[in-house]
VEXKOLFI-787649 format. One record per residue (C-alpha): residue number from 1; residue in one letter; x, y, z. Coordinates in steps of 0.02 Angstrom, whole numbers, m for minus. Layout:
BEGIN
seq  type  c1  c2  c3
NUM  A  X  Y  Z
...
***
This chain:
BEGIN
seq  type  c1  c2  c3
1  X  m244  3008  m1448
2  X  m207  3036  m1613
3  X  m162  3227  m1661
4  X  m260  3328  m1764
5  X  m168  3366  m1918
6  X  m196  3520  m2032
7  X  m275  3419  m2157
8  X  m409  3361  m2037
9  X  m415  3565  m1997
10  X  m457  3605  m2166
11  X  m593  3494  m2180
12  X  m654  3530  m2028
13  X  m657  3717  m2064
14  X  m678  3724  m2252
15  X  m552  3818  m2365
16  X  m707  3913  m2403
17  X  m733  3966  m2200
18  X  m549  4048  m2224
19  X  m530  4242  m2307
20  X  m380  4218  m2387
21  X  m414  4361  m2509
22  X  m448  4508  m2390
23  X  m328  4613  m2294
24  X  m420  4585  m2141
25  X  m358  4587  m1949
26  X  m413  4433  m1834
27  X  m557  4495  m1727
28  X  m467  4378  m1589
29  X  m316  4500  m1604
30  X  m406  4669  m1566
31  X  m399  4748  m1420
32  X  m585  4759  m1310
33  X  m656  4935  m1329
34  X  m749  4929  m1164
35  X  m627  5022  m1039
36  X  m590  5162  m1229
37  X  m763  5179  m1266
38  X  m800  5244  m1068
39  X  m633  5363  m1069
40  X  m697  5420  m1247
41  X  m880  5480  m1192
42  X  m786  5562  m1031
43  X  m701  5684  m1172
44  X  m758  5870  m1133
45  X  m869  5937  m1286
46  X  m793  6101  m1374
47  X  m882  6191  m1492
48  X  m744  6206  m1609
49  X  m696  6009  m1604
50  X  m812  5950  m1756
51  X  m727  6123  m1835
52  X  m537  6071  m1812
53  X  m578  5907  m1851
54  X  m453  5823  m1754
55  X  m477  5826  m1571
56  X  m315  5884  m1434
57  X  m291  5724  m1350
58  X  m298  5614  m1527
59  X  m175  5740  m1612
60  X  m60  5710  m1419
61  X  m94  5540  m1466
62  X  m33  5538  m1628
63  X  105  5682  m1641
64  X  234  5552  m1544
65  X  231  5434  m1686
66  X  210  5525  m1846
67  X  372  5526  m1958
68  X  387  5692  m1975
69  X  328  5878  m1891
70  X  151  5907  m1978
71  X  116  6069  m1996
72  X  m68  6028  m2002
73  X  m210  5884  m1938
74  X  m358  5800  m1988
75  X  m465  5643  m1962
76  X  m554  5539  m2073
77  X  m695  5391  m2064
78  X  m566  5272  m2114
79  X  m391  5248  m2189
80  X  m477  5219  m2362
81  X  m592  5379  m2305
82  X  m428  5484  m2280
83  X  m335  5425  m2464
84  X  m509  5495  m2537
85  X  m504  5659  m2489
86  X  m320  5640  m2504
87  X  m330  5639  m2698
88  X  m482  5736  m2685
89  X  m376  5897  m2619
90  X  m226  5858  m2733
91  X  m288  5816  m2906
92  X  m447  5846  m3039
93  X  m511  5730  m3163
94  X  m396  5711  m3319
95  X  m242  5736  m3210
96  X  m100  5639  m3213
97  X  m38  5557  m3047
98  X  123  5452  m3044
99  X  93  5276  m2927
100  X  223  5169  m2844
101  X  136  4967  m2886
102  X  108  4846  m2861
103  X  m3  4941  m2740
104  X  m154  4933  m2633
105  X  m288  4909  m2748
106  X  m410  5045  m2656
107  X  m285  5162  m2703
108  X  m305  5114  m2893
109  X  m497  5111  m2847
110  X  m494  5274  m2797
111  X  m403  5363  m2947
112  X  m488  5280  m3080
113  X  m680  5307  m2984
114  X  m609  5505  m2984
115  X  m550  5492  m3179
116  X  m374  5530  m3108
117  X  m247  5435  m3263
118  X  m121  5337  m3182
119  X  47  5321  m3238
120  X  135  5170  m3142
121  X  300  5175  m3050
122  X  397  4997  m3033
123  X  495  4952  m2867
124  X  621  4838  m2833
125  X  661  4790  m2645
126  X  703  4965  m2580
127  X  535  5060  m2659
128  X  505  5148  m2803
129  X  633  5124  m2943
130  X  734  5292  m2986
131  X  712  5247  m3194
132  X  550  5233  m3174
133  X  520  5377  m3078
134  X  616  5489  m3199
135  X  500  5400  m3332
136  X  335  5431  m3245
137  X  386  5613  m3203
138  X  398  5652  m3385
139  X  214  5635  m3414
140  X  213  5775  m3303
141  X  115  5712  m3164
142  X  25  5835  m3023
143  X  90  5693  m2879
144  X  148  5530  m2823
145  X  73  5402  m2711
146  X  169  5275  m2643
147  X  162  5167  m2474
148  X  321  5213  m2373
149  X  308  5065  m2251
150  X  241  4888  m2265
151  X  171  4937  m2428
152  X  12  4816  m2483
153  X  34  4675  m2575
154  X  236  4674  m2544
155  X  257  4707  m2363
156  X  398  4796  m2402
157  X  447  4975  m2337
158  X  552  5092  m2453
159  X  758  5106  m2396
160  X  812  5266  m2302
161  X  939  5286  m2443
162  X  799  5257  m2593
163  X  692  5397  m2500
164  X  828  5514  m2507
165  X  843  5472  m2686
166  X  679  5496  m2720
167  X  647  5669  m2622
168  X  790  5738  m2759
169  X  687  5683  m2923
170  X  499  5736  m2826
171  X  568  5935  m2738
172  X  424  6039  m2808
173  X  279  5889  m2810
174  X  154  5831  m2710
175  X  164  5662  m2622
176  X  32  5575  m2549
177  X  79  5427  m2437
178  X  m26  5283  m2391
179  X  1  5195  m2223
180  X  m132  5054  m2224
181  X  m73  4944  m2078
182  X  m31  5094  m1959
183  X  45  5046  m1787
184  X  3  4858  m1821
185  X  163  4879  m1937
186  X  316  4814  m1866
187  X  431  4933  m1974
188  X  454  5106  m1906
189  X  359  5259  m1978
190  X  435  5330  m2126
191  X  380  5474  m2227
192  X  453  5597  m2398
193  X  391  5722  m2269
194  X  550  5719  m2165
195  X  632  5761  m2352
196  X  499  5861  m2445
197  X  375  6020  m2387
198  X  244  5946  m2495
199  X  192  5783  m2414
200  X  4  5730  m2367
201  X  28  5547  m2246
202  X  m121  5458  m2217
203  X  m129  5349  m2073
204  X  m274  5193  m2033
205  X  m289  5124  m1879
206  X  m426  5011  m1934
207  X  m325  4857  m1943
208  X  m223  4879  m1776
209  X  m349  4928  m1664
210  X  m528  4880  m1760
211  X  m633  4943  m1915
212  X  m769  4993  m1801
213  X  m694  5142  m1728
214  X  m687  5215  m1915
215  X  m519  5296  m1878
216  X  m371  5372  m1985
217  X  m290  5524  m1984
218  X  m209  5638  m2120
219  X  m58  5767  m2095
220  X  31  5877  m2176
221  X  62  6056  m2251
222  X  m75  6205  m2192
223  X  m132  6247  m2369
224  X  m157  6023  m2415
225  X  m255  5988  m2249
226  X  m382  6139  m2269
227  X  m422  6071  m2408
228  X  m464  5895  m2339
229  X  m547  5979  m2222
230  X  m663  6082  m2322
231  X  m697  5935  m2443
232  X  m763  5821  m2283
233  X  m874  5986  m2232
234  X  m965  5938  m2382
235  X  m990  5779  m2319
236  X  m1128  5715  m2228
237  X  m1002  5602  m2111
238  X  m879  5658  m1993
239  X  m792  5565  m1840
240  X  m861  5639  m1674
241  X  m753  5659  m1516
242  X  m811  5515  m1449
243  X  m735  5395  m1571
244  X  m586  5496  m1588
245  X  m541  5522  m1410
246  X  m571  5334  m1397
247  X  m447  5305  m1535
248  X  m339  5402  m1419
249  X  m343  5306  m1257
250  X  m295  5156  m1371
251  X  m154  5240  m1410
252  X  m84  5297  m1272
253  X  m150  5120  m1155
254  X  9  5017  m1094
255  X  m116  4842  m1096
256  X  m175  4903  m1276
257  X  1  4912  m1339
258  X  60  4762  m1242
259  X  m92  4667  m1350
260  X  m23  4747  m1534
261  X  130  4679  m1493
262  X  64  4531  m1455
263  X  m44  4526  m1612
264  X  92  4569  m1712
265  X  197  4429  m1665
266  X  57  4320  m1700
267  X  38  4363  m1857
268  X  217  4371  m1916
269  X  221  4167  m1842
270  X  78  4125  m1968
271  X  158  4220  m2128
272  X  353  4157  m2069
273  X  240  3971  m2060
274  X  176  3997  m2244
275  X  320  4061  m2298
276  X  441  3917  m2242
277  X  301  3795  m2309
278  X  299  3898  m2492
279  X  488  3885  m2476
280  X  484  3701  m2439
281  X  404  3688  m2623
282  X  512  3786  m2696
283  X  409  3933  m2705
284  X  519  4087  m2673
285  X  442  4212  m2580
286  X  513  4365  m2469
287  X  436  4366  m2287
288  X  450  4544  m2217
289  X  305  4635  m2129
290  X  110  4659  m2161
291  X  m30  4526  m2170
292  X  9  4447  m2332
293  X  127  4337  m2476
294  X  153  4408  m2659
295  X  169  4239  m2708
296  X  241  4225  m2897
297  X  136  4103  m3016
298  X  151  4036  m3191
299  X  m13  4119  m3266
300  X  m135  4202  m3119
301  X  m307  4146  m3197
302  X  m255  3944  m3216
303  X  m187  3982  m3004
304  X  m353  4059  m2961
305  X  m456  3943  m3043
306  X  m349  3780  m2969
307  X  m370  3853  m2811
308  X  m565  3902  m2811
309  X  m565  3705  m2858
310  X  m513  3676  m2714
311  X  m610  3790  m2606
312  X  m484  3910  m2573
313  X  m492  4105  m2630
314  X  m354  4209  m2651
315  X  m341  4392  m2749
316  X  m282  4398  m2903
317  X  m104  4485  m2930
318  X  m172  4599  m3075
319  X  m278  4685  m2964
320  X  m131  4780  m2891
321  X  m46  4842  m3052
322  X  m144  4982  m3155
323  X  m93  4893  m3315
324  X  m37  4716  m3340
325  X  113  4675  m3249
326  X  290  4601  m3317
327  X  281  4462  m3211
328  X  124  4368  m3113
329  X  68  4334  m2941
330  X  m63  4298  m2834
331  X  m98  4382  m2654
332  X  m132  4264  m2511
333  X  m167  4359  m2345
334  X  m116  4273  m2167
335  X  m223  4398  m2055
336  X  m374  4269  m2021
337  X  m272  4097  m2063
338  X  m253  3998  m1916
339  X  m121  3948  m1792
340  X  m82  3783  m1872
341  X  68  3751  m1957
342  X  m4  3576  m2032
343  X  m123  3706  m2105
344  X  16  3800  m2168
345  X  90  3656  m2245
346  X  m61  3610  m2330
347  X  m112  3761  m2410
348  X  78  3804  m2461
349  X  56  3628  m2549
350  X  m128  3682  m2641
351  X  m23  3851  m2700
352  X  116  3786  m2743
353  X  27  3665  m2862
354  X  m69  3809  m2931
355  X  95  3919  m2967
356  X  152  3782  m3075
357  X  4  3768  m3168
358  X  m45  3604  m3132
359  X  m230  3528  m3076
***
């Protein structure tokens, strides 16, 4: 019997039937919220819990992990939820925020929909440049966001030795950190806040452990987390104990973290498959962490148009830079592509048609 090949995949499933654009996890990957959900709506009600915001056995969850000793805690509806109020509590329209990109594009989303002007940081392989720091801080900015581990689109996670470097040119500014992939990272937590008084981290667990729980969690000084605080009190939303304590028994579950491991490994297979395959054409991209390729292309729109030709979507480089970038790229995410590296080899062959240019 003749073997299915990843061509006859691809028809089968149409390029169309494949998110290659989102940062999305694999609903097959996520852990089942049955046995969480039960221990969650066992959690003893306190009067104050909606008032702390972050409930005792999610912060005993948490504390274990997080790269440095918080002095404060908070939840949020979501990752994205958290970086809102983030740059809510730290800056005002018309202020100046220095940004390390190419970056996640919600955090460009959300400065721009708060008339926050950004002033962009470059990095190299180990983070955020020191030159352009220097040049950024001259504008005089009120803080700098970066993504200290598998940052979005790059999968890269800044050195130990460029974060010391950086916490000398930042002493005396505020620093909010994005951590979008959370525990589904394989890189170790990292944080400024290990180096720096002044450093808000906001943590998603969407994509490890599933967007319906609505679960993130932001840390750092007293006087920066009140603030969150406050600002969700004006809110409408806000994460019961239920969800939260749920959150919690994922955390702490042996099976649940046997699963994320699992997961993990699963996904780094499918971007190391892509990756090889890109390589094979002579694409040269850098395979490190997160569910995702910055792959570099001759001119984006010509890529992004040869590939919707061929059914396949993929998000366009720009949208990660806050002002045109030196060099191009497109973003092709791995989270929901499937186990087939005839699949792999197929696509890699579609994109690395379109980063030439060619039909």
């Amino acid at each position: 019997m003749r073997r299915e090949s990843g061509l006859d995949t691809a028809a089968k499933l149409g390029w169309s039937s494949i998110d290659l654009e989102h940062v999305r996890p694999d609903p097959a990957l996520l852990p089942p919220l049955e046995d969480a959900v039960a221990a969650g709506a066992r959690a003893r009600w306190r009067p104050v819990d909606e008032q702390d915001g972050i409930t005792p056995r999610l912060l005993a969850a948490v504390t274990p992990t997080w790269p440095y000793p918080a002095a404060d805690w908070t939840v949020a509806g979501s990752g994205a939820d958290g970086f809102r109020l983030a740059c809510h509590a730290v800056a005002r329209a018309g202020d100046v925020v220095a940004v390390a990109e190419p970056t996640d594009p919600l955090i460009l989303e959300t400065l721009r929909d708060l008339r926050i002007r950004i002033v962009p940081v470059t990095c190299d392989h180990e983070g955020p440049e020191p030159a352009s720091l220097a040049e950024a801080l001259a504008r005089r900015p009120v803080a700098f966001v970066h993504q200290p581990r598998v940052a979005v689109p790059t999968g890269l996670s800044v050195s130990r030795e460029r974060l010391a470097g950086l916490a000398a040119s930042l002493d005396g500014l505020t620093v909010l950190e994005y951590d979008a992939l959370g525990p589904l990272s394989a890189a170790s937590p990292m944080s400024l806040g290990t180096l720096l008084p002044d450093v808000l981290h906001v943590r998603s667990y969407c994509h490890a452990y599933g967007p319906e729980l609505r679960s993130g969690v932001v840390a750092g000084p007293a006087w920066l987390v009140e603030r969150v605080r406050r600002l969700r009190a004006l809110d409408t939303t806000w994460t019961g104990r239920i969800l939260q304590d749920t959150q919690a028994f994922l955390i702490d579950d042996p099976d649940t973290g046997a699963l994320l491991r699992q997961a993990r490994t699963r996904y780094a297979a499918r971007r190391a498959a892509l990756a090889a395959a890109l390589r094979a054409e002579d694409i040269v991209v850098h395979t490190t962490d997160g569910l995702g390729l910055w792959v570099p292309v001759a001119d984006e729109i010509r890529a992004l148009m040869s590939l919707a030709a061929q059914g396949v979507s993929v998000a366009a480089g720009s949208r990660y830079h806050s002002r045109p970038p030196a060099g191009q790229h497109v973003y092709v995410t791995i989270g929901l592509l499937p186990d087939d590296p005839g699949l792999a080899i197929t696509l890699a062959g579609l994109i690395a048609a379109a980063a030439r240019g060619r039909p």
